[in-house]
N, C-alpha and C positions, 0 to 999 in steps of 0.2 A: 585094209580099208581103214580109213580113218574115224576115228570115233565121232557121234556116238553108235555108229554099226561097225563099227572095227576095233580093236585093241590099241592103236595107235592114237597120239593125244598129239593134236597141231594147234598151237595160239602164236600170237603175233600180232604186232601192231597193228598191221593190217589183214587179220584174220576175218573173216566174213564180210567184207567191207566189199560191197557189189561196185563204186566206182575201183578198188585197188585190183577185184578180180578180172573185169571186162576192159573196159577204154585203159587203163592207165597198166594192167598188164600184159595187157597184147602190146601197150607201145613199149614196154618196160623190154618183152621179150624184141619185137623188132632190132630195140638198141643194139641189144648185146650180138643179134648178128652180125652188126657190122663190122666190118674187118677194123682191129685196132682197137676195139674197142676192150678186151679184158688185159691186153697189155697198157693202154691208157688206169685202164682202173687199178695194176699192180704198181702201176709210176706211180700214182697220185695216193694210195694205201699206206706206202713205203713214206712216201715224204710223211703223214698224216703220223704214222708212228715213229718215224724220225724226231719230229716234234714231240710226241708224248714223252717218248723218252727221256729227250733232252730236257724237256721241263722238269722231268722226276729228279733226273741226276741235278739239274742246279739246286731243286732245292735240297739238295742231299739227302735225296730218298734211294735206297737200294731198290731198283727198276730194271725189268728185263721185260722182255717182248716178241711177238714175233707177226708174222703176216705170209699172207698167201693170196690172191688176188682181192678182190674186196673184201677178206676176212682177216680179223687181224683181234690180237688178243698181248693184255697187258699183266704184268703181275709185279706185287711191290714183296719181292725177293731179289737173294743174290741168284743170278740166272748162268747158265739157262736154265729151261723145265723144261724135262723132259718126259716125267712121268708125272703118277697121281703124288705121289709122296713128296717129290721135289715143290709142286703145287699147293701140299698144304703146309708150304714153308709162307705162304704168300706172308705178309701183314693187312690182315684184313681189320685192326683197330682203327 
C-alpha cells in the first residue's frame, strides 16, 4: 500500500492531481493501447537522447546514456554505466 497507510512513498508531478488521475489518465492509458504506440515512443526517446548526447559531446563534455521506451537517462561520465560505482563517476559539478 502506498503511503500514508502503507510503507511505500509515491510523488510526482502529477501526484494527487484529480484532473491527471481521472480524464487525462484513462486517455493517457487508452493511448498506450494502441497498436504502435510504445514503438512510436522508443523512436522518438532514441532520437530525443541522440540529441542530448550529441549536444554533450560538441561541447566537449564526457556523456554517456541510455534509453528504453520512454525512459531514458543521462550522465556526464566516460560511459557506459553499468553499475552504482560506474555512476558515481558522473560530474555532478
Amino acid at each position: 500500500m502506498v503511503a500514508p497507510a502503507g510503507p511505500m512513498y509515491q510523488a510526482g508531478t502529477v501526484s494527487r492531481n484529480p484532473l491527471a488521475m481521472t480524464a487525462a489518465g484513462i486517455q493517457t492509458l487508452t493511448r498506450l493501447q494502441e497498436p504502435g504506440t510504445y514503438e512510436y515512443l522508443h523512436k522518438i526517446t532514441g532520437e530525443l537522447i541522440k540529441g542530448i548526447l550529441d549536444a554533450g559531446k560538441k561541447a566537449r563534455h564526457e556523456v554517456c546514456g541510455g534509453y528504453i521506451s520512454g525512459m531514458y537517462g543521462c550522465f556526464f561520465a566516460e560511459g557506459p554505466i553499468y553499475n552504482f560505482d560506474d555512476a558515481k563517476k558522473n560530474d555532478t559539478a
